[in-house]
C-alpha positions in Angstrom: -8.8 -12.8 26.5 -8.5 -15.5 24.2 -9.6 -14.9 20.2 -13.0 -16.3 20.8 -14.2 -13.7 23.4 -12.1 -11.1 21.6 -14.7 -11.6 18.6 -13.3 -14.5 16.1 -15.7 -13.4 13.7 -12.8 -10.4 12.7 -10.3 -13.1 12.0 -12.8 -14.9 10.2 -12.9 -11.8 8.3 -9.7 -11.3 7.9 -8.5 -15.2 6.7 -11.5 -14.7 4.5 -9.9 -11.3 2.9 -6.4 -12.5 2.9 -7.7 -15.7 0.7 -9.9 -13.3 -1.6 -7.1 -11.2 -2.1 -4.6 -14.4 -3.2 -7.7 -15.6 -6.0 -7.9 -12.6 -7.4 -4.2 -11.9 -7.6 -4.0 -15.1 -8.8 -7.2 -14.8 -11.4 -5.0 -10.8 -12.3 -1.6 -12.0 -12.5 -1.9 -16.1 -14.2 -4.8 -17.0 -15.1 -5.8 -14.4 -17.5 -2.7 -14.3 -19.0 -2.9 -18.3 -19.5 -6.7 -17.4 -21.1 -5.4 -15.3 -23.8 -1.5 -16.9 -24.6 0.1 -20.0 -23.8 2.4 -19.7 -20.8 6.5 -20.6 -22.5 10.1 -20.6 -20.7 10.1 -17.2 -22.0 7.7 -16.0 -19.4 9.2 -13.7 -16.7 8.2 -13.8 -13.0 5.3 -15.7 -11.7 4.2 -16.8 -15.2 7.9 -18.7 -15.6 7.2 -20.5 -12.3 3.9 -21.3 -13.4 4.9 -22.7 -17.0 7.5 -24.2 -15.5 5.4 -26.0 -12.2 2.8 -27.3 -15.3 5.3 -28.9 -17.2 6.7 -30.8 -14.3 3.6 -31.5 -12.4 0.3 -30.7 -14.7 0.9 -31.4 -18.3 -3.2 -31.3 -19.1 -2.1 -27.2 -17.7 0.5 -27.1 -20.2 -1.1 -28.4 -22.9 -3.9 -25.9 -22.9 -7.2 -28.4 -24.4 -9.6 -26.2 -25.3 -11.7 -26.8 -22.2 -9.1 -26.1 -20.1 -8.6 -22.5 -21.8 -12.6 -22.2 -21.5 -12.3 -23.1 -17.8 -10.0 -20.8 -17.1 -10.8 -17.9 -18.8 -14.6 -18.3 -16.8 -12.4 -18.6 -13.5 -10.5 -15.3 -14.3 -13.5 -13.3 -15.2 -15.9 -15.1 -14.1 -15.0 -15.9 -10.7 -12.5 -13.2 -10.2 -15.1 -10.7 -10.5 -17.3 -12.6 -7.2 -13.5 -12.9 -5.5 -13.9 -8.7 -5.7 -16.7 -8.8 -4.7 -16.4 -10.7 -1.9 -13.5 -8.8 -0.8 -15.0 -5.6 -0.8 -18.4 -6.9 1.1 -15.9 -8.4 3.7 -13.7 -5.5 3.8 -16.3 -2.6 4.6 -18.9 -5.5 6.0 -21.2 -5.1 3.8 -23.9 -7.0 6.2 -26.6 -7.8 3.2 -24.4 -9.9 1.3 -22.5 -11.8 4.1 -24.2 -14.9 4.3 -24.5 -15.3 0.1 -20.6 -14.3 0.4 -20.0 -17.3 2.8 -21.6 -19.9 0.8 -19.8 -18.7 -2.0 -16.5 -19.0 -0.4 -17.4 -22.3 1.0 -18.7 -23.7 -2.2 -15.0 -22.7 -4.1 
């Protein structure tokens, strides 16, 4: 049986998990750090290779604008808490919110 007659709409589920899971990791482990402190060469682990990818490759990152603290501290609250959200509605199909779910996906 191929994927689509073995019911593609469980791998849709589980890509769309999987990439729920990586946002909010990433909204957890970067971006709320980067809302409260600047990221420096002192910072261990993913936060080093963070500070270290913005000042090679984003400097507007690095240099932390005000707007650019504001639109990150809404994408690690803000958005991280729809990324759980999400998550859990795809995890133990929650059926009511799927479709609001997907569009919400889509539109990120």
């Amino acid at each position: 049986k191929s994927l689509l007659t073995m019911g593609c709409r469980n791998c849709i589920d589980v890509l769309i998990i999987v990439l729920q899971s990586y946002f909010l990791w990433s909204c957890i482990a970067i971006e709320r750090h980067y809302c409260h402190q600047p990221l420096s060469a002192d910072s261990t682990g993913i936060l080093k290779t963070t500070y270290e990818y913005a000042i090679e490759n984003n400097r507007l990152f690095a240099s932390r604008p005000d707007y650019m603290v504001m639109a990150t501290c809404i994408s690690a609250y803000g958005l991280g808490t729809l990324y759980a959200l999400v998550l859990l509605a795809f995890t133990f199909k929650w059926n009511w919110i799927r479709m609001i779910a997907i569009l919400l996906v889509g539109a990120k």
